[in-house]
ZAMARGU-4260 file (C-alpha; in steps of 0.2 Angstrom, whole numbers, plus 5000, padded with zeros to 4 digits):
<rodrens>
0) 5300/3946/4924 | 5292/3939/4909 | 5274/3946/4913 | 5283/3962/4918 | 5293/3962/4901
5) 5276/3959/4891 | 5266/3973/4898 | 5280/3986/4895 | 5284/3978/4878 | 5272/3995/4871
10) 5286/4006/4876 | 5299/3997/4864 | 5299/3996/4846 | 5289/3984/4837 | 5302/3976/4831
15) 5311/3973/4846 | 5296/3968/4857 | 5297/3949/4854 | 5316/3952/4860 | 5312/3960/4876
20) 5301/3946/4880 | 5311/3932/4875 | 5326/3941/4885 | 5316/3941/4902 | 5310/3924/4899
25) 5327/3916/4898 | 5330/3928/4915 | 5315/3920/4923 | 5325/3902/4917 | 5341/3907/4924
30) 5336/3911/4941 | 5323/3897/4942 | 5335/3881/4938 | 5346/3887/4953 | 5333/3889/4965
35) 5327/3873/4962 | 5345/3864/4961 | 5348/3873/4980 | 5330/3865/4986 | 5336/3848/4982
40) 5352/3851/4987 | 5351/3859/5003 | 5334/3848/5009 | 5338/3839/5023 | 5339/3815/5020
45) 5321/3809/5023 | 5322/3794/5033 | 5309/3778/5028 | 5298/3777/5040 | 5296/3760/5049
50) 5282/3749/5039
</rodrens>
């Protein structure tokens, strides 16, 4: 979303562009840390392997 928000920050005022930008990168962030958070979560228990 960020790379998107950059390349269309041309079609927003110049004073809101660093806005636009800043907004899709804290989306990016949002939607990132739960992703993560549900790999960890739902990854199945490793079990050590015998030395």
């Amino acid at each position: 979303m960020a790379a998107r928000a950059q390349e269309a920050a041309a079609a927003v005022r110049e004073a809101d562009r660093d806005l636009l930008v800043a907004a899709a990168w804290l989306h990016d962030i949002g939607y990132a840390v739960p992703r993560h958070r549900a790999l960890i979560v739902c990854a199945p228990p490793t079990t050590p392997s015998a030395p």
